[in-house]
VOGU-3710 file (C-alpha; in Angstrom, 3 decimals, decimal comma):
1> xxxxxxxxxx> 104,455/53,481/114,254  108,489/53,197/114,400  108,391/54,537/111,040  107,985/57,919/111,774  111,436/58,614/113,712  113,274/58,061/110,441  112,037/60,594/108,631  113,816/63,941/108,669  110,893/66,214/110,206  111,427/69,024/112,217
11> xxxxxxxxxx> 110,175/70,066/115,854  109,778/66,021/116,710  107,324/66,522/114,213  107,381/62,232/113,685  107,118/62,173/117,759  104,357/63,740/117,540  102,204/61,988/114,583  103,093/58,938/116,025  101,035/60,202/119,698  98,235/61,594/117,755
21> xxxxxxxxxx> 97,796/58,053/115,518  97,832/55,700/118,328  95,452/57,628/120,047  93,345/57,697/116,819  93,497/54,227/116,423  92,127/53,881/120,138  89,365/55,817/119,983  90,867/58,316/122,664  91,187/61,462/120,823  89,248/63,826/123,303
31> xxxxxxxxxx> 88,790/67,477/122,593  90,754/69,418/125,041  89,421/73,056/125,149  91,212/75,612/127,638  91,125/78,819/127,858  91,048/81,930/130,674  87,848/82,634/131,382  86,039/85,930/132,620  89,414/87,172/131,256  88,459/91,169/130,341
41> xxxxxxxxxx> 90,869/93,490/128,656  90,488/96,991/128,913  91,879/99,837/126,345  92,913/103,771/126,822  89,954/105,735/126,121  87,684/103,571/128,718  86,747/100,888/126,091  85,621/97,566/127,353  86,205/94,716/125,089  85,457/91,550/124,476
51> xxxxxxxxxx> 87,217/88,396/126,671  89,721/87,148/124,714  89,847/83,593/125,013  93,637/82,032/125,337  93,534/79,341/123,854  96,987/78,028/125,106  98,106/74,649/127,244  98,385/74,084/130,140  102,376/74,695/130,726  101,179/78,319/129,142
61> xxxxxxxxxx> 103,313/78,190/126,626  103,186/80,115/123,707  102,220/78,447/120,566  105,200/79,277/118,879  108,916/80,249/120,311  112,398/80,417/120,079  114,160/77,151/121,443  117,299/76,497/123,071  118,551/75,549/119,766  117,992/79,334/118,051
71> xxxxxxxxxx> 115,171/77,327/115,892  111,503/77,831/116,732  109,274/74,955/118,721  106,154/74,412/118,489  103,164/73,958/120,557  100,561/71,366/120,046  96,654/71,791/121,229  95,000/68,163/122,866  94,527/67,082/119,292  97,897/67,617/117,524
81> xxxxxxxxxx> 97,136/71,033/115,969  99,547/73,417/115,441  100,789/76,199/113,177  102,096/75,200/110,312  105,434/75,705/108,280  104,509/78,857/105,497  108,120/79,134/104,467  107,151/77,161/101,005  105,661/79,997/99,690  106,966/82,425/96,988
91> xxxxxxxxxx> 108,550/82,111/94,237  110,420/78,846/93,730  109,193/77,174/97,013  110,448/80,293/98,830  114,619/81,747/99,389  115,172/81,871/95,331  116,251/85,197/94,167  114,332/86,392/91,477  116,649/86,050/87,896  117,213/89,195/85,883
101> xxxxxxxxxx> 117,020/87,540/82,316  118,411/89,163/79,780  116,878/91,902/77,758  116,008/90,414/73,668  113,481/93,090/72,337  113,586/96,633/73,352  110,653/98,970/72,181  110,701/102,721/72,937  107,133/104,725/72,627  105,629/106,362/69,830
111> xxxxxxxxxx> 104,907/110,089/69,757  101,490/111,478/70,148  97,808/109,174/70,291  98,984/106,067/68,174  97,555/102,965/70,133  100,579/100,504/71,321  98,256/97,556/72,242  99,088/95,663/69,166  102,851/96,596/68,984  104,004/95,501/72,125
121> xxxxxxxxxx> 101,692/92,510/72,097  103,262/91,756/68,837  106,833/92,235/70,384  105,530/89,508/73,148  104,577/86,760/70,679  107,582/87,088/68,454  109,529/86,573/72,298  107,110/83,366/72,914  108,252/82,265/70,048  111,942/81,994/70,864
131> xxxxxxxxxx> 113,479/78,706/71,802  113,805/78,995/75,485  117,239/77,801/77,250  118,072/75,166/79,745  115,949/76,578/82,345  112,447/77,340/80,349  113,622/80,956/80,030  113,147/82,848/76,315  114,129/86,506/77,668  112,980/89,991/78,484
141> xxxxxxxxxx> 110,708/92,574/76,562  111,947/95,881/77,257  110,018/99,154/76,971  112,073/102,178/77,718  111,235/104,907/79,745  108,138/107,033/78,560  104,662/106,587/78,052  103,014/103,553/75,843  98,692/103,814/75,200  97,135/100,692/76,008
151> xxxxxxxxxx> 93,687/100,771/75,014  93,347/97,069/74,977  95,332/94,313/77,175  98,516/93,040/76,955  98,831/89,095/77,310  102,131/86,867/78,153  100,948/83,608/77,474  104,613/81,756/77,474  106,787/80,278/79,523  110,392/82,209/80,690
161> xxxxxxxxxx> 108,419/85,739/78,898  109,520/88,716/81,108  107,613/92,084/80,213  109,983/95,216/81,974  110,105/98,824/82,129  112,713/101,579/83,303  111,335/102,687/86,765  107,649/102,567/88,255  107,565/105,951/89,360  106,449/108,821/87,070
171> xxxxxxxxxx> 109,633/109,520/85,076  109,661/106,026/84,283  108,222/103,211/81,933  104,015/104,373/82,126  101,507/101,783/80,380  98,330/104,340/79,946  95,486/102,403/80,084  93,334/104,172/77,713  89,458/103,711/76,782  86,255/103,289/78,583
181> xxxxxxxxxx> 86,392/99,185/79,008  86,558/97,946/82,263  89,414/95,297/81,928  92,886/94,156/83,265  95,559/95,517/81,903  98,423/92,854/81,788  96,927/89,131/81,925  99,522/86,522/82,623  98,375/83,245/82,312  98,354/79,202/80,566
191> xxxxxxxxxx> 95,450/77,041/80,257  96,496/74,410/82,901  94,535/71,501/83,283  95,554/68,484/86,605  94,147/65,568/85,958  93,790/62,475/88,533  95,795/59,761/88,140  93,615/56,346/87,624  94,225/54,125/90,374  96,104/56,475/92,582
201> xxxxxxxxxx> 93,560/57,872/95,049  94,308/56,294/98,612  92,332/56,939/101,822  93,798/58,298/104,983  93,655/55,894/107,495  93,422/57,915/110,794  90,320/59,473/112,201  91,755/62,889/112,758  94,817/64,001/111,373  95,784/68,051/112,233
211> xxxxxxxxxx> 96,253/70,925/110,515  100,165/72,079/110,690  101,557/68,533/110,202  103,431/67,015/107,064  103,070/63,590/107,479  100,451/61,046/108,057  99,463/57,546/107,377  97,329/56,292/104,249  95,398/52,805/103,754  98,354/52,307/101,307
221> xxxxxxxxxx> 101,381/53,972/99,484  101,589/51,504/96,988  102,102/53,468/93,814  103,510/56,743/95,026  107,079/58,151/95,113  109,168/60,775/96,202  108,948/63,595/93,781  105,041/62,912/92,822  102,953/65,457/92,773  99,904/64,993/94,962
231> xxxxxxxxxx> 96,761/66,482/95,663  95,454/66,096/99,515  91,462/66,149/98,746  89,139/67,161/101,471  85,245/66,414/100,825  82,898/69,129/102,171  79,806/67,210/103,832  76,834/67,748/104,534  77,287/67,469/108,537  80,504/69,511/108,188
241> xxxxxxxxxx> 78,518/72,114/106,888  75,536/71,995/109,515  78,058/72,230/112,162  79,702/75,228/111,072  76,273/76,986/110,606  76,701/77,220/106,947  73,500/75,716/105,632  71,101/78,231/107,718  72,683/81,533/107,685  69,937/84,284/108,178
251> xxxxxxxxxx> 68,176/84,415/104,585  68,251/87,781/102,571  67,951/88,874/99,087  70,674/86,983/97,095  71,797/84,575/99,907  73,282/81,331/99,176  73,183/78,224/101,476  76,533/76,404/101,917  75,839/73,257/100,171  77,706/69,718/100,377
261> xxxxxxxxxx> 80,167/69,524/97,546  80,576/72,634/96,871  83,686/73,679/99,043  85,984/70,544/98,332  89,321/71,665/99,426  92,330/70,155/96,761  95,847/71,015/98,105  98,826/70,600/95,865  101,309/69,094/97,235  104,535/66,988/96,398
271> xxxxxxxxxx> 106,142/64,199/97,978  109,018/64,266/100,403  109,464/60,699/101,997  107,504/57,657/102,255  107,827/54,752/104,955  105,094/51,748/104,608  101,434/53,391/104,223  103,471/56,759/106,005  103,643/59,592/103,582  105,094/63,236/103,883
281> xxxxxxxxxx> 104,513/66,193/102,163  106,737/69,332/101,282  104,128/71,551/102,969  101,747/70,970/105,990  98,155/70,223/106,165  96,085/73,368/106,608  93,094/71,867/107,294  92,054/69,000/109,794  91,171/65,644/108,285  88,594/64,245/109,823
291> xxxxxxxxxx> 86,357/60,652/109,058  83,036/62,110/110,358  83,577/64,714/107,969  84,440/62,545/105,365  88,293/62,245/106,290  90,592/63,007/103,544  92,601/61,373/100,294  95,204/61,382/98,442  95,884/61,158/95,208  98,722/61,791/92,012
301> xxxxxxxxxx> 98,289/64,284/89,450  99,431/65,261/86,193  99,665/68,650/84,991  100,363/70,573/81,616  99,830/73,895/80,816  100,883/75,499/83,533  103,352/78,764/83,023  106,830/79,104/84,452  109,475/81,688/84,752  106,965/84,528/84,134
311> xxxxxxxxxx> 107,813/88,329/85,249  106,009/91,769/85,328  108,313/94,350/86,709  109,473/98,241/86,448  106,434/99,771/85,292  103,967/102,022/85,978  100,456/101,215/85,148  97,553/104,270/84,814  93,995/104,171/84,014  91,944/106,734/82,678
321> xxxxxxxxxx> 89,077/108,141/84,068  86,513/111,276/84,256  87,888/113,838/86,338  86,278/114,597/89,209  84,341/110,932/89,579  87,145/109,340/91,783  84,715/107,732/93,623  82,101/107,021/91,268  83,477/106,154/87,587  83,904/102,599/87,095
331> xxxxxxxxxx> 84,510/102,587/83,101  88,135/102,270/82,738  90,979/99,960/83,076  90,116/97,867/86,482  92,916/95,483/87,311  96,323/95,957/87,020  98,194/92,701/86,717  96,595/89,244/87,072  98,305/85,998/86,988  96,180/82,100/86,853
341> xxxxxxxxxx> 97,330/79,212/85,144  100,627/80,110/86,397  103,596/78,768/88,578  107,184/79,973/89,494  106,864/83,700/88,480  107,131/87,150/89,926  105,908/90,605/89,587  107,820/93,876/91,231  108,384/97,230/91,308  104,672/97,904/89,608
351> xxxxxxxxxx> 102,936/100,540/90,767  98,915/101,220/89,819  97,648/104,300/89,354  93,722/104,499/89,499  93,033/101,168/89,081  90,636/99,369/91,313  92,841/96,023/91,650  96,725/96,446/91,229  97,835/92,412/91,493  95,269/89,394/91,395
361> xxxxxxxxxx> 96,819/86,395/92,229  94,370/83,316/90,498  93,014/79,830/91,886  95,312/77,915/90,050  98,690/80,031/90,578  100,995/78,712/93,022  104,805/79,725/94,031  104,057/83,405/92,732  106,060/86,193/94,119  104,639/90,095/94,342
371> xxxxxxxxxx> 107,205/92,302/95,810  107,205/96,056/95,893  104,432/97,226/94,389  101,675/100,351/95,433  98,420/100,857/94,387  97,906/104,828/94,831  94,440/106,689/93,867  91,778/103,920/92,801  89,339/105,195/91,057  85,829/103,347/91,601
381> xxxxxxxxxx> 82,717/103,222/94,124  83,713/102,602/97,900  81,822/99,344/98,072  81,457/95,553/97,577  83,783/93,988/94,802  85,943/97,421/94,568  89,771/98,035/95,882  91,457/94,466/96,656  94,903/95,826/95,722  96,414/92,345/96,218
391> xxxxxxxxxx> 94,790/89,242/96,739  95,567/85,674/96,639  93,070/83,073/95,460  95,834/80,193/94,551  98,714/77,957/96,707  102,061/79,057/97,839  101,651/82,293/97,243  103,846/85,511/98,703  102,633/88,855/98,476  105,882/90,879/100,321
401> xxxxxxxxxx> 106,746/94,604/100,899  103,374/95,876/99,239  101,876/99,256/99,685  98,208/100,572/99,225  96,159/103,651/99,924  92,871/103,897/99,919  91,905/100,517/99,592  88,843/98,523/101,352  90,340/95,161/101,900  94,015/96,306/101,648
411> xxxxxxxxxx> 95,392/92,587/101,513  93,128/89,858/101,151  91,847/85,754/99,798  88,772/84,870/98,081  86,563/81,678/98,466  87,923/78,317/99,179  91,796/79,036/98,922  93,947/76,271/99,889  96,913/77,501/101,724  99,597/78,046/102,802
421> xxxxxxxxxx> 99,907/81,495/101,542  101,476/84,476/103,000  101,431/88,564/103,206  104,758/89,672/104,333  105,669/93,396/105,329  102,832/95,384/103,514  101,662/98,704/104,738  98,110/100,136/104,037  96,851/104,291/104,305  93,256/105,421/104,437
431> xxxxxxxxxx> 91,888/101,838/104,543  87,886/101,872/104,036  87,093/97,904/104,851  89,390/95,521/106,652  92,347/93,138/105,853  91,714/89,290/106,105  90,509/86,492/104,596  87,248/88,262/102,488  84,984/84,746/102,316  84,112/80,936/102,308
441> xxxxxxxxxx> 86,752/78,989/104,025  90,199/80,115/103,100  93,020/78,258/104,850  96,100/78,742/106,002  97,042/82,418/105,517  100,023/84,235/107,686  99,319/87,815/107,784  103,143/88,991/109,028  103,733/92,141/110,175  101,169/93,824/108,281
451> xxxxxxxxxx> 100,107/97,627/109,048  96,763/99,571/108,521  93,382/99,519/109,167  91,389/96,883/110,580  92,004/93,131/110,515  89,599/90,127/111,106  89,376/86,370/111,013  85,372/85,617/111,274  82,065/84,515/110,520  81,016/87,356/107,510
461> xxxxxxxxxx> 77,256/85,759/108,052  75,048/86,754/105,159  77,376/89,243/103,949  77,940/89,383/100,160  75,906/86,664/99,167  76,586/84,670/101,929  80,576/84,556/102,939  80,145/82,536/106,130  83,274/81,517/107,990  85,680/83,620/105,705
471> xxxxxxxxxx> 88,701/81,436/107,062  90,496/79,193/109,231  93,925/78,540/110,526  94,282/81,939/110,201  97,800/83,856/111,540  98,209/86,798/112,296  101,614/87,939/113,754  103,149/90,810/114,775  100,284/93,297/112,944  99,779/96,693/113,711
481> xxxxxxxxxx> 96,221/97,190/113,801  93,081/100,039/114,516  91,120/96,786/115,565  91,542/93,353/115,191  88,946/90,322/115,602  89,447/86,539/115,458  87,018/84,279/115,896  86,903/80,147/116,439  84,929/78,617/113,758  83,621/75,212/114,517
491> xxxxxxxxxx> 86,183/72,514/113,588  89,408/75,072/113,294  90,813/77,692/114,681  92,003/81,512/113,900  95,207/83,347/116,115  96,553/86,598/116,471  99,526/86,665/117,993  102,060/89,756/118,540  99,455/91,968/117,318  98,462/95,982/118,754
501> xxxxxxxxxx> 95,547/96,941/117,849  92,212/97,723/120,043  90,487/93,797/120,021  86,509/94,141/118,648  83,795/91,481/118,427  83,488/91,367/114,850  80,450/91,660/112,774  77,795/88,950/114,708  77,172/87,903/117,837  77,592/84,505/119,762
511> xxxxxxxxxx> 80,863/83,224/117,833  83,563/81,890/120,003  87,030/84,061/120,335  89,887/82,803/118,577  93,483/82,347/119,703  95,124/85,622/121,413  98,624/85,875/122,515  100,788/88,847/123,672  97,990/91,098/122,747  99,735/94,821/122,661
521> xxxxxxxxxx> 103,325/93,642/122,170  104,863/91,813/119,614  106,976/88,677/119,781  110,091/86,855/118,719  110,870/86,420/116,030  109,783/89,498/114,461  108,518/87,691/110,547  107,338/84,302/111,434  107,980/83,029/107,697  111,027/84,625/107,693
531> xxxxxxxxxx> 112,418/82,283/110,283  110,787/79,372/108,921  112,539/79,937/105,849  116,248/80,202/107,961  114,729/77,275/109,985  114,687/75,523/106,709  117,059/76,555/104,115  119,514/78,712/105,972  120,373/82,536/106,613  121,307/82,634/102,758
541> xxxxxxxxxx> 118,096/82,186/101,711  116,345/84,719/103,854  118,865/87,195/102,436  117,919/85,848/98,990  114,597/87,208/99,332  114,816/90,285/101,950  116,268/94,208/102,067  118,053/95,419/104,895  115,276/97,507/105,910  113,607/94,164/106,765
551> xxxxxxxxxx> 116,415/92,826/108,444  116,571/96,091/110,517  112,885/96,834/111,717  112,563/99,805/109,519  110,594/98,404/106,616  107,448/100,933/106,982  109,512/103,653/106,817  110,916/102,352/103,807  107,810/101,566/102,097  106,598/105,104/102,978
561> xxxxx> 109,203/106,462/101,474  109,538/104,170/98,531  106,311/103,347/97,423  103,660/106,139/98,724  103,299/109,030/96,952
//
C-alpha cells in the first residue's frame, strides 16, 4: 500500500486510498451516517420546512474549504467519499482558450426568398475538404452580417470546420430557420465508434472504492500505460436496483421498471500514473464501486470517428412560427445547435430565437465548451420534452455564462450521464420547471453559481415514464434559488452547499435529505471549478477561460445586460 505516496495526487489524496483499501481488505468498512437531527429551519413568510439533514463529520467541517496553503481541502465521509475534482471539463480538459482560426470562405446573403441551405452547406464540404494543418484545423466559414434562409439543416461533419457569423444580436449574422419541419438547425457531429480492447478488461480489487477519488487498485495493470485511454465500467444489478427502489416505482400508464443492465455506467477516462496493480485516472470516480453491486472494471479503448476542433459561434439563430401560437405551435425549427460524436470543440456567442432547445450537448461528446449563448422566446407547449435550452448528456462537458428565459428546465442532464460535467455562471428568467439533473442516474454534475427558478436533486418517481433517482453526486454551490431540494438516494449522495433559496421536500414523500451546508449564505471560494482549475493548472488558466465580470462578482449583471433582450 506504499505505492500510493509516490504518486503526485492532491489533498493526500494517496493517504487517503491507502486508509480506505486496508480497511476494505479487512472487512471493516462500516457505514458512518451523521447528521443533526430534529434540526428545523424556518423561512420569512412563516414557512416551516423540511429538516435538513447535515450530513457533515464529526470535527464539523465543511466538506470543502480553503486551506492554510490558499488550495482547497477536502473532507472525507466514514467511507472515503468526497467531492470530486470537475476542473477537467471544457474544452481541451479545461483552461485552453478557445483558437480564433482563420477565416477561408466568406459567403454574404442573397437578396429576397432564395433558400441558402444548399449554399452554405456546399461552402462547408468544400472547407472539409481542405487539408487540415498541424493541429487538425482546416479553417473558418464566414457568413457576413445579414440574414441567410435555412429551410433545411446545416451539417459540419469534419474535423478543425468552424461555421461563424458577425454578431448574435439582431444587426448581426441571422440563420432564419424557415419551413414547417420540426428539426435542428446546425448538427455537429462524427460517427464515433470505442471499441474494447481484447484482453484488457481488469477487475477492481477493493470492495468499495468512492466516488471523488482518482486512484485505486486493480487485480492487475499488466497491459496498461500512461496515456491509454480507459473506460471505468460500472454494471447495474439487479440488487442495486431493488435497493434504490427502481424496480417497483408506483405503476402508471407508460411506466418503465428499472431493469438490470440497462443503466451500465462507462466513464472515459485516461491514464495518469500506474504503480503495481495501482492505477490513476485524469478525472475522479463519480460513482461508488462497489462488489455487492457488481464492483467495477477497467478496461482500454480505441476510438475513431470522433470530431475535433469543431466551432459554432457569432450567430443568431430564428425559427419561424404562426403568430400568435407561442405557446402552442410546435412545427418549426426545434433545436438550435447539437453536437454528438464530438470532442474538443466549442460553441459561443449563439443566441436562439424561438427555438425550443438552443444547445444539446450528445452522449458521446466530451471536452465541449458552450459559452455565451441565450435562448430568448421559445416557441412550443409548456410541457414534458419542451424548453431544455442547454443540456448535457455526454463527459467533460462545460456549459459557462449561459442565459435563458422562459425555459422549463433552464440547465439540465438526461439519462445515465457519466460525469463530471459542469454549469458555470448561467442565469435563467421566467423559469416554468426546475434546473437539475431531469432523469435516471446522472452523475457527477456541479451546478456553480447558477441563478433562477427552482433547483432539485431527487427521486422524479413515476414521472415521465419513470425517471427515478434523476442523479447522484450531485453539487450544487453557491446557487441562487426560489427553492431548492436535495435528496439522498440509496448508495450516493446529493449536496447543496452555499446555496439561498427557500429549502422544499421535493416531489414524494419518505426520501432521505441530502447534504446541506451554509444554507442562506454562500461560501469560499465563490466558483468551485474555478478554483479547481487554479488548484490545478494555475491562475493563467482560469484567466484563459473567464471575463472580468467573473472575476469580479458581477457576472449576472453582465449576462443581463449582454445576453437578455
Amino acid at each position: 500500500m506504499k505505492l500510493m505516496s509516490s504518486f503526485q495526487t492532491s489533498d493526500a489524496e494517496g493517504d487517503l486510498q491507502k486508509k480506505y483499501s486496508d480497511a476494505n481488505r479487512n472487512h471493516r468498512i462500516k457505514t458512518v451516517r451523521y447528521g443533526i437531527s430534529g434540526l428545523i429551519f424556518a423561512i420569512l413568510f412563516g414557512c416551516i420546512l423540511i429538516p435538513v439533514q447535515a450530513v457533515i463529520g464529526a470535527e464539523q467541517k465543511p466538506l470543502v474549504y480553503m486551506g492554510s496553503d490558499g488550495k482547497l481541502v477536502y473532507t472525507t465521509d466514514g467511507q472515503g467519499n468526497r467531492i470530486g475534482d470537475f476542473s477537467r471539463c471544457g474544452y481541451m480538459g479545461g483552461g485552453v482558450r478557445i483558437p480564433d482560426l482563420p477565416v477561408v470562405v466568406t459567403l454574404s446573403p442573397l437578396h429576397g426568398n432564395a433558400d441558402d441551405t444548399a449554399r452554405i452547406q456546399s461552402a462547408l464540404d468544400t472547407l472539409a475538404c481542405r487539408k487540415p494543418d498541424n493541429r487538425g484545423l482546416r479553417g473558418v466559414l464566414l457568413l457576413k452580417r445579414g440574414t441567410f434562409r435555412v429551410f433545411g439543416a446545416l451539417k459540419l461533419a469534419a474535423s478543425g470546420v468552424v461555421l461563424r457569423g458577425e454578431g448574435q444580436g439582431e444587426d448581426g449574422t441571422i440563420l432564419l430557420g424557415t419551413g414547417k419541419e420540426q428539426r435542428t438547425l446546425i448538427v455537429v457531429g462524427g460517427k464515433a465508434r470505442m471499441s474494447e480492447v481484447a484482453g484488457s478488461r481488469q477487475k477492481i480489487a477493493d470492495d468499495y472504492v468512492p466516488w471523488g477519488v482518482r486512484a485505486f487498485e486493480l487485480d492487475s495493470t499488466k497491459g496498461f500505460s500512461v496515456g491509454d485511454s480507459v473506460v471505468v465500467f460500472r454494471p447495474s444489478t439487479a440488487n442495486w436496483i431493488s435497493d434504490l427502489g427502481m424496480d417497483r416505482m408506483v405503476e402508471r400508464t407508460g411506466t418503465l421498471q428499472w431493469r438490470a443492465g440497462g443503466y451500465d455506467l462507462k466513464f472515459e477516462r485516461t491514464v495518469t500514473a500506474i504503480k503495481g496493480n495501482w492505477i490513476q485516472l485524469d478525472a475522479p470516480l463519480v460513482n461508488a464501486m462497489e462488489a455487492k453491486y457488481g464492483g467495477g472494471f477497467v478496461y482500454k479503448v480505441t476510438e475513431e470517428g470522433r470530431l475535433r476542433q469543431v466551432g459554432v459561434e457569432n450567430l443568431r439563430l430564428v425559427s419561424e412560427y404562426v403568430k400568435g401560437q407561442e405557446n402552442k405551435d410546435e412545427a418549426h425549427a426545434w433545436t438550435g445547435v447539437s453536437l454528438d460524436h464530438v470532442a474538443d470543440s466549442w460553441v459561443r456567442n449563439v443566441t436562439t430565437v424561438h427555438f425550443s432547445h438552443a444547445v444539446n450537448l450528445g452522449a458521446m461528446s466530451k471536452f465541449v465548451t458552450v459559452q455565451d449563448c441565450a435562448c430568448l422566446k421559445p416557441v412550443s407547449l409548456i410541457t414534458g420534452g419542451r424548453r431544455y435550452p442547454y443540456s448535457i448528456n455526454g463527459q467533460y462537458g462545460l456549459v459557462q455564462r449561459c442565459y435563458s428565459d422562459q425555459a422549463r428546465h433552464a440547465q439540465s442532464t438526461g439519462a445515465k450521464v457519466c460525469g463530471p460535467n459542469v454549469f458555470l455562471d448561467c442565469l435563467a428568467d421566467n423559469t416554468h420547471a426546475d434546473t437539475g439533473p431531469h432523469h435516471r442516474w446522472a452523475v457527477g454534475i456541479l451546478w456553480d453559481n447558477l441563478k433562477g427558478g427552482a433547483f432539485n436533486a431527487q427521486d422524479r418517481g413515476n414521472m415521465g415514464s419513470g425517471h427515478g433517482w434523476a442523479g447522484a453526486q450531485q453539487v450544487f454551490w453557491n446557487c441562487e434559488t426560489s427553492a431548492i431540494c436535495v435528496q439522498q438516494p440509496p448508495t450516493a449522495q446529493n449536496y447543496a452547499i452555499g446555496c439561498i433559496g427557500k429549502v422544499s421536500k421535493g416531489s414524494l414523500a419518505g426520501r432521505k435529505s441530502g447534504y446541506y451546508e451554509s444554507h442562506g449564505m454562500h461560501v469560499a471560494p465563490r466558483s468551485l471549478y474555478l478554483k479547481q482549475l487554479e488548484d490545478r493548472l494555475g491562475e493563467s488558466a482560469v484567466n484563459n477561460i473567464t471575463i472580468e465580470e467573473q472575476r469580479n462578482r458581477s457576472i449576472y449583471d453582465w449576462l443581463k445586460k449582454r445576453l437578455a433582450e
